[in-house]
N, C-alpha and C positions, 0 to 999 in steps of 0.2 A: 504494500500500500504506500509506503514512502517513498521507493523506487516512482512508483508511477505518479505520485506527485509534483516528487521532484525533475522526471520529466517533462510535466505538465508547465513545471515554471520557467526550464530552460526550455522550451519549445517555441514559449511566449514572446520568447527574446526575438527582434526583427533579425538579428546576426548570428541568433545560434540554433541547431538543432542537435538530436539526440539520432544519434547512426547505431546504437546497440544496447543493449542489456544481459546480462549475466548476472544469478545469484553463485555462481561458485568459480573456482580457479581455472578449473578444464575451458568451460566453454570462454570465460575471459580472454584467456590466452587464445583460443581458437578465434575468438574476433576482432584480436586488435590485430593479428595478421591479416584480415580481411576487411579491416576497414579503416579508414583516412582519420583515426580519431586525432584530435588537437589538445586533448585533456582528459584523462580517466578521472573519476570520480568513484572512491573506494571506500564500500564500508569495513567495518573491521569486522563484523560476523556475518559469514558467508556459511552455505551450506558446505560440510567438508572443512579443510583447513581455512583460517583464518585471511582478513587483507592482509596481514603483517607478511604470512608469507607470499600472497602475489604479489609485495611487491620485491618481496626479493627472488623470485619469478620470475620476474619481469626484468631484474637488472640482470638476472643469469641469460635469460633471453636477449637480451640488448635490445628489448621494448624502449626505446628513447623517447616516452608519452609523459608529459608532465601530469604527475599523480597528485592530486588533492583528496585526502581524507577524511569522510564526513561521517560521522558516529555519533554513538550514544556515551561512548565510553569516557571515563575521566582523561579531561587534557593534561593535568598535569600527571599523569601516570603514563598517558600512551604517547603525547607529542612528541617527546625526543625519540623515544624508538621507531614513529615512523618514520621522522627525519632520516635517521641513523640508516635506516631502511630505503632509502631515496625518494621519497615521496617531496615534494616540494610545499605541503602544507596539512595544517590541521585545522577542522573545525567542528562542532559539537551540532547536534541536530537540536538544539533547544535554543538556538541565535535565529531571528528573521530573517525571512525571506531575504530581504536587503542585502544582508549583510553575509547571506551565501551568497547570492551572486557576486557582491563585491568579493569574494575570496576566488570564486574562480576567475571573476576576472582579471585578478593580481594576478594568480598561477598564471592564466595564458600569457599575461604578458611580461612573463620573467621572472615575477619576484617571489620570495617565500611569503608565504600567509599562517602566522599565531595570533591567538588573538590576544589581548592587550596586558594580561596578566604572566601567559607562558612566554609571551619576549621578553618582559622584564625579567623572568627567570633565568630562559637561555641566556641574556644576558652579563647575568649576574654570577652565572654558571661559568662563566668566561673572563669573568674581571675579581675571580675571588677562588682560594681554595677548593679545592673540588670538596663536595659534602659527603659523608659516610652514608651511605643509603641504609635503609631500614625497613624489616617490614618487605610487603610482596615489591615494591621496589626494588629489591634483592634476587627479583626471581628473571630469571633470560623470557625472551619473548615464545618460546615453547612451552615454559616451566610456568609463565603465567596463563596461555593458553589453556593448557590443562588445568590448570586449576579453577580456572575463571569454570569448565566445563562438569569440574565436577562438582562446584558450587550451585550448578544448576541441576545437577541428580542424573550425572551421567556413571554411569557404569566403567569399570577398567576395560570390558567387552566392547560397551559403545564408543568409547573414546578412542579405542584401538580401531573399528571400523570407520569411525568418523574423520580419523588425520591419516588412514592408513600406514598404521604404525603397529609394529610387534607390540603383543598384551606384554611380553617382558621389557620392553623398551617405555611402555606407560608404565610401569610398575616403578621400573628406573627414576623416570622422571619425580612420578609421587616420593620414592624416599628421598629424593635432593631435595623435593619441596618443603617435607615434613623437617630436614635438617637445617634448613635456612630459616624456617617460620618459625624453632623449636619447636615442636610438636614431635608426641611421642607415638602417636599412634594414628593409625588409620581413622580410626573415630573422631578425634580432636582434629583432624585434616579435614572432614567430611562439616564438621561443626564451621568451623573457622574459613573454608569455604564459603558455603552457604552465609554465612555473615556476611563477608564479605561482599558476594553479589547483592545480597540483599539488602548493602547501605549505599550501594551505586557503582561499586567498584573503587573506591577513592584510594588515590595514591598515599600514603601516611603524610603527618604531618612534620 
């Protein structure tokens, strides 16, 4: 439904239209070989693996599409990793109309788009000691993947067909998790999970 909204408001635009859609990696990839896109626009929960990894998909593919990433998810938790990831922007699906078009229109025309709090961070990230991260901030963008998935009552079975990944390689994953979050057990993981989705996702403070 916000796929087709959001189509609905870039269509509106006299200079732009929408040439594809895709909710997961495969068919993404299968359409920006075939079509003239000037700008993807990437959510971060797709069917299957995640944006985080099309878009580093995409930089394996030498997809040269300026990527803009438009989500639900906490900015200050997922903007730098898209960056990092090559995406040329973030923005949150709770900003107006306005002021997504203004971000894509920044991306087409070159520049990064954060919006006014995560630049002062990267910023400051830049002009000051690096900070000790804490908290699922600590976790790689797989290791928060999964967790984000199991905080929504996925299975080691679902999760492993969902990123197509070995149920021992999720398994893997879950004990780095539980050692970085301190957490003893599977249980306290499944707990602290679910928390966690269920306060928004927020990066610590």
């Amino acid at each position: 439904m916000f796929r087709e909204q959001l189509a609905h408001l870039i269509n509106k635009e006299p200079d732009m239209c929408i040439c594809g859609e895709a909710d997961n990696i495969r068919d993404a990839l299968e359409l920006l070989q075939s079509a003239s896109a000037d700008i993807v626009i990437v959510d971060l929960t797709l069917k299957g693996p995640s944006g985080l990894e099309l878009l580093k998909d995409l930089k394996a593919h030498q997809v040269n599409v300026p990527v803009l990433v438009l989500s639900m998810h906490d900015e200050l938790l997922y903007a730098e990793r898209v960056l990092r990831a090559g995406a040329r922007g973030y923005i949150t699906k709770n900003q107006t109309s306005n002021e997504v078009m203004a971000a894509i229109r920044k991306v087409l025309n070159g520049h990064v788009y954060l919006g006014s709090e995560m630049a002062s961070r990267v910023l400051e990230n830049f002009s000051t000691q690096p900070k000790t991260e804490k908290g699922v901030a600590l976790l790689t963008d797989r290791e928060l993947e999964i967790f984000e998935l199991i905080g929504r009552g996925r299975t080691t079975r679902q999760i492993s067909s969902s990123l197509r990944l070995g149920m021992s390689t999720v398994d893997t994953y879950r004990t780095r998790i539980k050692a970085k979050l301190n957490l003893e057990n599977a249980s306290q993981l499944c707990h602290e999970a679910i928390r966690w989705v269920s306060a928004g996702q927020k990066a610590p403070s």
